[in-house]
Backbone bond lengths (Angstrom), bond angles and torsions (degrees), N, CA, C in turn:
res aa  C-N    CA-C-N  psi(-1)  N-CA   C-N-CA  omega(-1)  CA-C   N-CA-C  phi
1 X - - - 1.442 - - 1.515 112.27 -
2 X 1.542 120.16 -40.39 1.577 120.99 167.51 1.220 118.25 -91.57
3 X 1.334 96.13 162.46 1.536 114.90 178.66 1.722 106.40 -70.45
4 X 1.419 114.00 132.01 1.328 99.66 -176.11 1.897 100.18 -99.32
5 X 1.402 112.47 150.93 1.536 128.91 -169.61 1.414 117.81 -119.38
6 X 1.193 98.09 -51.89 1.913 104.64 -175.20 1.508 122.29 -96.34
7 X 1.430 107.98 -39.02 1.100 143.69 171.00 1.617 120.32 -61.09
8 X 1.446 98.76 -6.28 1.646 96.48 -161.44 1.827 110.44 -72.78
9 X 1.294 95.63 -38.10 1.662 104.87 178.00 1.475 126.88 -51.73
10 X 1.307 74.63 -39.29 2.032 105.74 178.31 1.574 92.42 -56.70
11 X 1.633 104.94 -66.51 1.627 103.15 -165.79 1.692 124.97 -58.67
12 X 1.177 112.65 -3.44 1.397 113.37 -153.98 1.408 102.29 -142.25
13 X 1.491 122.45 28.97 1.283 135.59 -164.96 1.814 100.52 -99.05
14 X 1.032 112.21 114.63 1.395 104.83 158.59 1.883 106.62 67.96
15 X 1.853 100.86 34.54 1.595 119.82 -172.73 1.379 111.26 -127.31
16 X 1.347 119.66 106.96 1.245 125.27 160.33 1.495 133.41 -131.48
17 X 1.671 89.88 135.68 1.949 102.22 -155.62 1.388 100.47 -94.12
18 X 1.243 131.33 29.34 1.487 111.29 -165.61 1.550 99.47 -104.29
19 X 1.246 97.75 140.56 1.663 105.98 -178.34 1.710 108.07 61.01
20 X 1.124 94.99 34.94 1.877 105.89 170.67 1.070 134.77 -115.68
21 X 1.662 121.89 169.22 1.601 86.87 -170.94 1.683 86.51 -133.92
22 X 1.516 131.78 102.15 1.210 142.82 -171.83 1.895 120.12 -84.28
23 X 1.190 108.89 119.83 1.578 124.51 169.61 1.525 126.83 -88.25
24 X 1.324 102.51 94.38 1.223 103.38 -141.49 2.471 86.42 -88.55
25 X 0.984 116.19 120.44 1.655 103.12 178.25 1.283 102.12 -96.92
26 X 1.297 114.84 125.93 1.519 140.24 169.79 1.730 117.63 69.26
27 X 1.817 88.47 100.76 1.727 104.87 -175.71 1.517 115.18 -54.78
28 X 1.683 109.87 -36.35 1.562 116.80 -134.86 2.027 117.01 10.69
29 X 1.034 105.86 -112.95 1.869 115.34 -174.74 1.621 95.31 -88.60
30 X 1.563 117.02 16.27 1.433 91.68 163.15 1.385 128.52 99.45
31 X 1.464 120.38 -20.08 1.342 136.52 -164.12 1.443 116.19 -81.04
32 X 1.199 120.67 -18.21 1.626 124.33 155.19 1.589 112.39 -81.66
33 X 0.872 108.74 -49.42 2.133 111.29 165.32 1.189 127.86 -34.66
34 X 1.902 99.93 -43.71 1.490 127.33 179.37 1.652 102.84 -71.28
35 X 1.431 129.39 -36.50 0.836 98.06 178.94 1.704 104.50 -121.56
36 X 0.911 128.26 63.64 1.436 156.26 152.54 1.603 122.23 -97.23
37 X 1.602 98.20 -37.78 1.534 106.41 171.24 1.612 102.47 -83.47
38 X 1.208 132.76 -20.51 1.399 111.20 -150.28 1.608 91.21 -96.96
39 X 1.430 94.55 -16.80 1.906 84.88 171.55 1.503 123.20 -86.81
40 X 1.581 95.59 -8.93 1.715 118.20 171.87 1.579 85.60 -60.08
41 X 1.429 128.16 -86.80 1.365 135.46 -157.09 1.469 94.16 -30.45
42 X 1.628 107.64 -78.52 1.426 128.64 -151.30 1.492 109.28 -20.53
43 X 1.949 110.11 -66.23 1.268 111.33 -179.71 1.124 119.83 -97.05
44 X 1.547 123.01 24.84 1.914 128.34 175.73 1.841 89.41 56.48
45 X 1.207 121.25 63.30 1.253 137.71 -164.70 2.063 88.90 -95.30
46 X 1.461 131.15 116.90 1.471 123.54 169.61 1.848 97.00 -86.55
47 X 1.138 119.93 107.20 1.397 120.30 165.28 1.336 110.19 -156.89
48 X 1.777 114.75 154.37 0.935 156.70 -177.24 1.241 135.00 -97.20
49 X 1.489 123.71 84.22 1.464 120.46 175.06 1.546 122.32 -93.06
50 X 1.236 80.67 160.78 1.661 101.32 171.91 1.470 104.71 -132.20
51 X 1.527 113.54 126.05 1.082 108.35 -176.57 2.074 112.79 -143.19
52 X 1.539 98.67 122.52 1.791 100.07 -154.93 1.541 82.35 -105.71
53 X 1.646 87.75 163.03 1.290 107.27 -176.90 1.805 97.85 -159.55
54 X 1.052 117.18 156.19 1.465 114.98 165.97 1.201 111.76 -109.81
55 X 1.243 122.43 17.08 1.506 139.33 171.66 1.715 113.79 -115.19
56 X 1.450 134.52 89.33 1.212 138.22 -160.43 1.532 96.29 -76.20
57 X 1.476 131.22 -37.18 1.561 133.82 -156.35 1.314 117.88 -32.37
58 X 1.325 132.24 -40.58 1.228 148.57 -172.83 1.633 121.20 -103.40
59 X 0.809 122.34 4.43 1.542 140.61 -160.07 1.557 76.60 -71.29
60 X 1.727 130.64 -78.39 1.367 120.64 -146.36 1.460 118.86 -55.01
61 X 1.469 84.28 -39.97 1.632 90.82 -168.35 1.664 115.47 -63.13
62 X 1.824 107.66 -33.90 1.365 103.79 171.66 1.443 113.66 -65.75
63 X 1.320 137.52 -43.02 1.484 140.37 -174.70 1.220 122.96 -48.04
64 X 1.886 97.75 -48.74 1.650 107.80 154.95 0.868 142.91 -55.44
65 X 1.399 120.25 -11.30 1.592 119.10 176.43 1.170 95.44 -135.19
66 X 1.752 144.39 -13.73 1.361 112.15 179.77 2.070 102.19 -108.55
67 X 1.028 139.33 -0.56 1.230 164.24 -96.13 1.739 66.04 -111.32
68 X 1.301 127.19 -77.45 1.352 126.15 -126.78 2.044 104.31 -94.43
69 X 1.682 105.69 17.24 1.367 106.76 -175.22 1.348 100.64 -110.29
70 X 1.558 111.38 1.52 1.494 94.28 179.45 1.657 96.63 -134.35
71 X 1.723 129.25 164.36 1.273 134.48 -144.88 1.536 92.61 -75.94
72 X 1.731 98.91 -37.18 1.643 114.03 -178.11 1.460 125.87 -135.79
73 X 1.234 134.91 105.78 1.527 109.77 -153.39 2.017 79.78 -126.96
74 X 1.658 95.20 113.40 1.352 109.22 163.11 1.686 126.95 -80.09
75 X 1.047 126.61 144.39 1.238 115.50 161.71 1.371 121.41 -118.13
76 X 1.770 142.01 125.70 1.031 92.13 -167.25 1.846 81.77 -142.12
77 X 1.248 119.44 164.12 1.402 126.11 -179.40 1.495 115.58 -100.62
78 X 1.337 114.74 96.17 1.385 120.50 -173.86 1.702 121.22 -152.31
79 X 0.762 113.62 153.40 1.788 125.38 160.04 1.455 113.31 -64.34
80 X 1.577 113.81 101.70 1.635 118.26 153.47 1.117 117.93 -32.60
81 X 1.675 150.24 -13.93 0.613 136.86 -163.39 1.821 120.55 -133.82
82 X 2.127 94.58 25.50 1.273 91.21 175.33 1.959 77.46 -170.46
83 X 1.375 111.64 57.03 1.370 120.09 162.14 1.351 111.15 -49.37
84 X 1.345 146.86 68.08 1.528 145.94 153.40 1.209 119.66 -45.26
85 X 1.360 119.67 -34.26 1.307 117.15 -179.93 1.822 119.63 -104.62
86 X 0.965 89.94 18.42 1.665 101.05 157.86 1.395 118.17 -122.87
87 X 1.673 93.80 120.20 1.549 98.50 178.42 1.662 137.82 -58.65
88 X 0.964 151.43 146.32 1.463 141.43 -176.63 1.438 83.19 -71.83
89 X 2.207 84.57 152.22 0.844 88.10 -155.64 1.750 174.89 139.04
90 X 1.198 100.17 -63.05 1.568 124.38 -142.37 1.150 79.17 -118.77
91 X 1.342 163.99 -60.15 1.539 133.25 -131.50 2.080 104.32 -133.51
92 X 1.061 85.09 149.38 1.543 109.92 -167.54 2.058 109.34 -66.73
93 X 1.099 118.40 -43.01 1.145 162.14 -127.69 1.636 147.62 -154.56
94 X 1.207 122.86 68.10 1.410 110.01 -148.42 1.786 93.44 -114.36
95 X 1.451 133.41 104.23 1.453 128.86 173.31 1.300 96.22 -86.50
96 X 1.483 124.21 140.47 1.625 145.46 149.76 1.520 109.10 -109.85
97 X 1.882 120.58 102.12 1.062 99.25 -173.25 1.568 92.68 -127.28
98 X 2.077 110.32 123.14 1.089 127.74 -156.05 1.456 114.22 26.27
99 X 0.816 109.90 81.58 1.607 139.48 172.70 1.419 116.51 -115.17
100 X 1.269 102.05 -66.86 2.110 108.52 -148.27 1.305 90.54 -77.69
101 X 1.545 133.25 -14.62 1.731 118.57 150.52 1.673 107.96 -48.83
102 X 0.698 108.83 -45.31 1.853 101.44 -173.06 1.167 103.47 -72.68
103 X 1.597 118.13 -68.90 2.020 94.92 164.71 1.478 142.84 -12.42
104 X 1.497 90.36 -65.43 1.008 110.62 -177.45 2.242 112.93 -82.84
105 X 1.350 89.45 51.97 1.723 115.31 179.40 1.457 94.78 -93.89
106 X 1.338 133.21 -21.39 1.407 132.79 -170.87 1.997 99.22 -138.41
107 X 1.385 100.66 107.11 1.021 97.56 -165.24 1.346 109.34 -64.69
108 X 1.993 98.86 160.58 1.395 109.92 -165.32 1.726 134.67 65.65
109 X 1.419 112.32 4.18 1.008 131.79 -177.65 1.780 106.18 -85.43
110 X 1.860 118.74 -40.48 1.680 87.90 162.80 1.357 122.52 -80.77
111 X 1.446 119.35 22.21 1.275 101.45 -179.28 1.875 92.25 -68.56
112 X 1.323 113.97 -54.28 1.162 117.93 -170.45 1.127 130.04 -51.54
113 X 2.025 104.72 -28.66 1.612 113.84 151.70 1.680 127.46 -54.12
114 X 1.184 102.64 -44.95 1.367 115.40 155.42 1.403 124.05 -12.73
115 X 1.831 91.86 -67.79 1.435 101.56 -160.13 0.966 128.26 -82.80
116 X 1.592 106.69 -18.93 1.551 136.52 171.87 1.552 104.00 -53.05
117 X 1.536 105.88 -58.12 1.441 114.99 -179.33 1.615 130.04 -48.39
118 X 1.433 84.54 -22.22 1.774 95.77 175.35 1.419 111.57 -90.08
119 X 1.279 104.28 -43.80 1.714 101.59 174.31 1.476 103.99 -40.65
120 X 1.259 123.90 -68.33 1.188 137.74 -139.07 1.662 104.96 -81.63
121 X 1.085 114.03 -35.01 1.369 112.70 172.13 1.995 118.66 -64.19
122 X 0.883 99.69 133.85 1.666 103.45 153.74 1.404 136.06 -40.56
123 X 1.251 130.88 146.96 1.340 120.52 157.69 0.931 127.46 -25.83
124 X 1.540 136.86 114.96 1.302 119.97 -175.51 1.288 148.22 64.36
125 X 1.524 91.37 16.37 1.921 125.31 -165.34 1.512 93.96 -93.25
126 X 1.438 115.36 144.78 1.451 141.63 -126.93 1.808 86.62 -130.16
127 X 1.999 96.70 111.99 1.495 88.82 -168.09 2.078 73.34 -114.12
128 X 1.676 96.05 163.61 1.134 120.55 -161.66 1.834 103.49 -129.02
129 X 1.019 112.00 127.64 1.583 98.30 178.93 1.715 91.64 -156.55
130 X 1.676 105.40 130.67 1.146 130.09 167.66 1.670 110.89 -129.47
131 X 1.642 95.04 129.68 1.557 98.84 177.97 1.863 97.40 -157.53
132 X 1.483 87.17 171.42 2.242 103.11 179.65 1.471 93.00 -70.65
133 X 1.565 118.18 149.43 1.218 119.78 148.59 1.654 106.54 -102.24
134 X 2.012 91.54 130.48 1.270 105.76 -179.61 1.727 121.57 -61.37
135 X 0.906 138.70 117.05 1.372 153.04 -165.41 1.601 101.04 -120.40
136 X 1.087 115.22 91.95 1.273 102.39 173.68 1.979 127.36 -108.86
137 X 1.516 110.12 105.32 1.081 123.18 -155.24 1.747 99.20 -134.85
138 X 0.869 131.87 139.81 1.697 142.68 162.19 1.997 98.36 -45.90
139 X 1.399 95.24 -39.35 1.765 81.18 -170.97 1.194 95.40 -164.62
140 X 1.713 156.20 91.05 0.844 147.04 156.88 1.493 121.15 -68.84
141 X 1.187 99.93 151.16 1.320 94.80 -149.08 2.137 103.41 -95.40
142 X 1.119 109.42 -35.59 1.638 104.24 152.04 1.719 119.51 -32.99
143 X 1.060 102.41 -65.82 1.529 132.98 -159.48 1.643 93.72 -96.04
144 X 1.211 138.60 89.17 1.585 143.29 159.23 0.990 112.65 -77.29
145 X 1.355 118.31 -69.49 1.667 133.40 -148.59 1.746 95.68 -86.55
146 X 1.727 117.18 -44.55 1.609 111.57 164.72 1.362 105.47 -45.83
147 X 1.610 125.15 -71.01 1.391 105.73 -168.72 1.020 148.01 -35.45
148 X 1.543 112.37 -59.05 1.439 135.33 146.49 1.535 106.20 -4.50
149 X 1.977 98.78 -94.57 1.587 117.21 177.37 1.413 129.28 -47.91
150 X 1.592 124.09 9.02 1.236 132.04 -173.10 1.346 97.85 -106.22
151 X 1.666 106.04 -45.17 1.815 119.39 -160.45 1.638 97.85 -75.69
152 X 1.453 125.09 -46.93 1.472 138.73 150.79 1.767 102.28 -3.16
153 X 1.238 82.31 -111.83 1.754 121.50 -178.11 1.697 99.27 -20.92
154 X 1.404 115.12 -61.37 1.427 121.47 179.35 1.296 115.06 -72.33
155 X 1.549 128.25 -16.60 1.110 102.25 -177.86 1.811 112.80 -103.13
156 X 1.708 98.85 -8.55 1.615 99.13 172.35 1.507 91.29 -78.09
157 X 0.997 134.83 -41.25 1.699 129.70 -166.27 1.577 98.26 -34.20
158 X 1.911 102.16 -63.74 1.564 104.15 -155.31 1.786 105.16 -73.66
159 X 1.273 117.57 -18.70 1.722 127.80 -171.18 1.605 89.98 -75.03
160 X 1.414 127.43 -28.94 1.659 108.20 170.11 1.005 138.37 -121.07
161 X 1.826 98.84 26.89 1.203 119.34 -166.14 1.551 126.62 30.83
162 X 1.440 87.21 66.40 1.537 96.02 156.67 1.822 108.38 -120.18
163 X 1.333 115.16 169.59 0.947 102.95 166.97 2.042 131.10 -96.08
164 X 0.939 109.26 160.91 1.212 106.92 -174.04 1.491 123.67 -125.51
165 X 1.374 98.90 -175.72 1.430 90.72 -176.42 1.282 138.04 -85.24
166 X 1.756 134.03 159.85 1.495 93.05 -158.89 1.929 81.92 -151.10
167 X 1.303 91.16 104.59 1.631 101.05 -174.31 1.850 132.81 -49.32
168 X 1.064 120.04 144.42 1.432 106.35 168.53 1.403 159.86 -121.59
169 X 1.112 120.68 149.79 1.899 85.25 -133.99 1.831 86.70 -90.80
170 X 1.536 96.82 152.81 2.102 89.91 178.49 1.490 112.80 -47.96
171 X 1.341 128.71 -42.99 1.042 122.01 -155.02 1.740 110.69 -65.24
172 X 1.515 109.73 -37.76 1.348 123.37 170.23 1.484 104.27 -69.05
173 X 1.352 138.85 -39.41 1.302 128.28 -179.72 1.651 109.89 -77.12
174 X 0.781 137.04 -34.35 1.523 141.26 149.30 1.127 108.67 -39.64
175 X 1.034 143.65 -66.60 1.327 136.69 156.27 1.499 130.59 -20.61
176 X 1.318 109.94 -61.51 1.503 131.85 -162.28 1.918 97.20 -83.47
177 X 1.587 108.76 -30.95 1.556 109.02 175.70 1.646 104.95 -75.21
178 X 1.741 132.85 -39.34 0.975 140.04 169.89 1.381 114.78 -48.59
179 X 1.621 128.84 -48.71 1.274 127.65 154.57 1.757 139.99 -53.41
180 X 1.247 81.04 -25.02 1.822 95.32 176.19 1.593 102.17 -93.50
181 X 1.219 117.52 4.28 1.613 118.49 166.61 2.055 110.54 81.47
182 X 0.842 102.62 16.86 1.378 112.10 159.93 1.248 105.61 -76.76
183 X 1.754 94.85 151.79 1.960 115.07 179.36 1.566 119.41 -135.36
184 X 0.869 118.06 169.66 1.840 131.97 175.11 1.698 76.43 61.90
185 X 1.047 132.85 62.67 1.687 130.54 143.59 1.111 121.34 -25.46
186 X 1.843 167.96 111.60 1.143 132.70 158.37 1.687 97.58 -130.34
187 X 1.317 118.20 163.66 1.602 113.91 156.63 1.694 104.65 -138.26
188 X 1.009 98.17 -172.16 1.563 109.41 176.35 1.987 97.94 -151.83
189 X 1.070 88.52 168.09 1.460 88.48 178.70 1.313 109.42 -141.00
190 X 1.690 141.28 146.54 1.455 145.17 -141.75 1.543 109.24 -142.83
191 X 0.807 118.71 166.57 1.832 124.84 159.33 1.728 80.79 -122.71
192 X 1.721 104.23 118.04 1.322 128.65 165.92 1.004 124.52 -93.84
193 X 1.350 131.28 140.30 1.742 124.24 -174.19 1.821 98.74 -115.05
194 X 1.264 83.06 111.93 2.144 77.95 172.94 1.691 104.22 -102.91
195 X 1.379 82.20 167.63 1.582 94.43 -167.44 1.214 117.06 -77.65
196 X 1.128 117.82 130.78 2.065 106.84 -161.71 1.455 97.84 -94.90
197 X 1.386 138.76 8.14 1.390 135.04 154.64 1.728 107.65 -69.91
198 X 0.954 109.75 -55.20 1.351 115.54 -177.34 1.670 136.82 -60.81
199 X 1.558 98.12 -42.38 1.382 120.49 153.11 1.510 118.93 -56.56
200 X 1.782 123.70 -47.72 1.172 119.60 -178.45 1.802 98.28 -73.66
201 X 1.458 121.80 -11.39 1.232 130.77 169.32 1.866 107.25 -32.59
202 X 1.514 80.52 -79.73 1.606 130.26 179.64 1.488 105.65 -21.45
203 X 1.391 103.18 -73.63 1.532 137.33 -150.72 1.767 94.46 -71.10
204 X 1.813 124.23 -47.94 1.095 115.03 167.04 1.534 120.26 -43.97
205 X 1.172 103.77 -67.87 1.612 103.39 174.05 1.454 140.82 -55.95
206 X 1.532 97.16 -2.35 1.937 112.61 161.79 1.526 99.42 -92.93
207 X 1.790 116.45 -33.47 1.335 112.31 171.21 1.564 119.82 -51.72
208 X 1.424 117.51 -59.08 1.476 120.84 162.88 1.233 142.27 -36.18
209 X 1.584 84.65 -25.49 1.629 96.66 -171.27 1.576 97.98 -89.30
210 X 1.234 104.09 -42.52 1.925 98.41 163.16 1.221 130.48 -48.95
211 X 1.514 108.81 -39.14 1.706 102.63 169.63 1.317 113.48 -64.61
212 X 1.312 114.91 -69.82 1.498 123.70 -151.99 1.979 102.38 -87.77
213 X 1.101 133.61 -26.34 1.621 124.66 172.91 1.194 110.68 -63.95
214 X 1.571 103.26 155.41 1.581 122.97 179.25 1.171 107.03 -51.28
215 X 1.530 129.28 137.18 1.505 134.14 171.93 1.461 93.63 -150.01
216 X 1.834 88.16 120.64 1.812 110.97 -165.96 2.272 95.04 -92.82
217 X 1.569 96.09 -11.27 1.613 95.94 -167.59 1.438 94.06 -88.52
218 X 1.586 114.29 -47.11 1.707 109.16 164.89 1.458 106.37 70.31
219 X 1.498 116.57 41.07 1.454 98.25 175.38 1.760 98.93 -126.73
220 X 1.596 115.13 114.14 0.744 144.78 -160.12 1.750 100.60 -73.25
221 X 1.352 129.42 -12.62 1.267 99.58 159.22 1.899 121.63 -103.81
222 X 1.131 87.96 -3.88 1.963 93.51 169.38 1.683 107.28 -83.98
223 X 1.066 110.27 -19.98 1.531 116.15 176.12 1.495 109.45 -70.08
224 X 1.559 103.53 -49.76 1.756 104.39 167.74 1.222 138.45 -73.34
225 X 1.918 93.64 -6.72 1.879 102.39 179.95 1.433 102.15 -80.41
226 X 1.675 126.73 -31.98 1.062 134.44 -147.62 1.566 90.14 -100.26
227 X 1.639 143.88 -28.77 1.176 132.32 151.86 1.473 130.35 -54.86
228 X 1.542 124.74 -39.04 1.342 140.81 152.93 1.799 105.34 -38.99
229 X 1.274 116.02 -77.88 1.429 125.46 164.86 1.674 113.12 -13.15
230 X 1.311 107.45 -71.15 0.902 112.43 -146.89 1.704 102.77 -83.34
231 X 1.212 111.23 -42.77 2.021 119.90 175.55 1.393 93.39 -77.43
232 X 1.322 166.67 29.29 1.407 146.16 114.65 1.419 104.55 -63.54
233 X 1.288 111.01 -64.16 1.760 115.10 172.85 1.702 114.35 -24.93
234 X 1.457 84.03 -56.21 1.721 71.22 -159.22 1.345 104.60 -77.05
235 X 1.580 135.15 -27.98 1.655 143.27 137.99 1.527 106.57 -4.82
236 X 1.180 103.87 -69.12 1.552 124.54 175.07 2.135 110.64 -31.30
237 X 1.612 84.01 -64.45 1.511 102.18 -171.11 1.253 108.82 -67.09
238 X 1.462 114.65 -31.96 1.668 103.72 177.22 0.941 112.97 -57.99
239 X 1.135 152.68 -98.84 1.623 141.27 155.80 1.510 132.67 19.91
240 X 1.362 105.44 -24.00 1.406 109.42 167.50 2.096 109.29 -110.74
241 X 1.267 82.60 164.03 1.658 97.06 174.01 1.509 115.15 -89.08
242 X 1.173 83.87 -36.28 1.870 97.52 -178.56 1.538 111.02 -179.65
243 X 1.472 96.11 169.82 1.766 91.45 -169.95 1.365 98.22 -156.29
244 X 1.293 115.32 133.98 1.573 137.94 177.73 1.759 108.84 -30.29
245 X 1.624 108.87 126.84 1.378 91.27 149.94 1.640 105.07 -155.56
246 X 1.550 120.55 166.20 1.271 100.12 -151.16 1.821 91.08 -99.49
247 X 1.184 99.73 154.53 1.984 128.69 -168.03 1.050 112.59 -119.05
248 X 1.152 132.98 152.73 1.571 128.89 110.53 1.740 117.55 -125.27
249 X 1.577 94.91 178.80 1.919 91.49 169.66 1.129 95.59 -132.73
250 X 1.802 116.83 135.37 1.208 101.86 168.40 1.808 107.95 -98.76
251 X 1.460 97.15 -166.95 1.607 106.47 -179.71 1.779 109.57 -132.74
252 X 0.800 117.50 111.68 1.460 112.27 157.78 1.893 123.47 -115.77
253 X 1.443 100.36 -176.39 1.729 114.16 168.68 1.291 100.11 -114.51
254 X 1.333 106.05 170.58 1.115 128.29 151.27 1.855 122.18 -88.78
C-alpha cells in the first residue's frame, strides 16, 4: 500500500525481472505496480505481472497508465489466500508489499496465503514480503504519528465491527515461512517513511466508514470522539511529507 523509501535497495538487491513472470499480492491504488514498472523501464526489463487484489476499484486506472510497461500486465480480483487461477508453479517471483497484514485480518489466514505462494511459485522462485512491525506501546516515541494511526484504524475497525488488520512480527513470519517449507529465510529491518498524503488517504476512509457503516453500539458520542480523533490526525499529517514507521522485508525460496 506504501511507497517504499529506505528499504528500496534492500528490495531490489540481487532482483531480476527479465523474462519473468511476477505475482505481485495486493494492488490497492497501485503504488507497488508503479514502481515495478519503473524498474521494468529502467532496465528494458520483458516481464509479466499478475497482480490480485480483493479490491477491483482501481484496476482501470492502473491498466491505463501502467498496462503498456509490462509484456502482460494482469489484473485480477481475488483472495491471496485461495489463488485458483494461478497455476502451480507458474511464477518466477511473488512481491507482497504490506499486504499479508490485511490477510491476515482473520487470524491464521496468511498462513494459507503463504501456502498458496509456494504452490504457485517455481522452483526456486523468489518470494518477497514487506510488512509494519507490530510495536505495541500507548506512544512510542520513534514512531508518533504510526502509533496514533495504528490505534485509530484499529480501534474504528473493532467500534464497527469490521475486521482489521493484524501485523506480523518477522520473527513469527520466519517461522510460519519455515513451516510452509521455504529456505535461505532472511529479513532486514528499516525505519520506513510512508507517505502522509496517502495515509491521511487511508485514515479518511476509516473516517467514512465511521459515519455512514452499521453501528449495532450506536452511541453517538463515542462516534464523535472517534471522528474528532481521527480529523486532527490527519490535520496533523497534512503538514508532514511523511512520517517514520518501523518495517522490514523479508526474503525467501521456494
Amino acid at each position: 500500500m506504501y511507497q517504499i523509501y529506505t528499504a528500496d535497495q534492500y528490495l531490489w538487491e540481487g532482483l531480476n525481472l527479465d523474462g519473468k513472470t511476477v505475482l505481485e499480492g495486493g494492488t490497492s491504488w497501485g503504488n507497488t505496480t508503479g514502481r515495478i514498472a519503473e524498474k521494468v523501464r529502467e532496465f528494458n526489463w520483458k516481464t509479466k505481472l499478475i497482480s490480485v487484489d480483493i479490491d477491483d476499484s482501481h484496476f482501470d486506472e492502473i491498466k491505463e497508465k501502467l498496462s503498456e510497461d509490462f509484456t502482460e500486465l494482469n489484473l485480477r480480483k481475488g483472495d491471496l489466500s485461495k489463488l485458483d487461477f494461478v497455476e502451480d508453479n507458474s511464477i518466477d517471483v511473488v512481491i507482497c508489499n504490506y499486504t499479508l497484514s490485511s490477510v491476515n485480518q482473520f487470524p491464521l489466514r496468511a498462513i494459507q496465503a503463504l501456502k498458496e505462494f509456494y504452490r504457485v511459485l517455481k522452483p526456486a522462485g523468489q518470494l518477497i514480503i514487506m510488512e509494519e512491525i507490530p510495536l505495541w506501546a500507548v506512544e512510542h516515541r520513534d514512531y508518533p504519528y504510526w502509533s496514533q494511526r495504528l490505534r485509530v484504524i484499529k480501534s474504528i475497525s473493532v467500534l464497527k465491527a469490521m475486521a482489521h488488520f493484524n501485523e506480523i512480527h518477522p520473527i513469527d513470519l520466519e517461522e510460519a515461512l519455515k513451516i510452509n517449507g521455504y529456505k535461505d529465510i532472511r529479513y532486514q529491518e528499516f525505519k520506513e517513511f510512508i507517505d502522509s498524503s496517502l495515509a491521511t488517504r487511508f485514515l479518511d476512509k476509516r473516517k467514512q466508514t465511521l459515519l455512514k457503516g452499521y453501528n449495532d453500539i450506536d452511541n453517538e458520542n463515542l462516534t464523535k470522539g472517534f471522528v474528532e480523533i481521527t480529523e486532527k490526525l490527519m490535520k496533523e499529517l497534512e503538514k508532514e511529507e511523511s512520517f517514520a514507521a518501523p518495517a522490514y522485508i523479508m526474503k525467501a525460496v521456494k
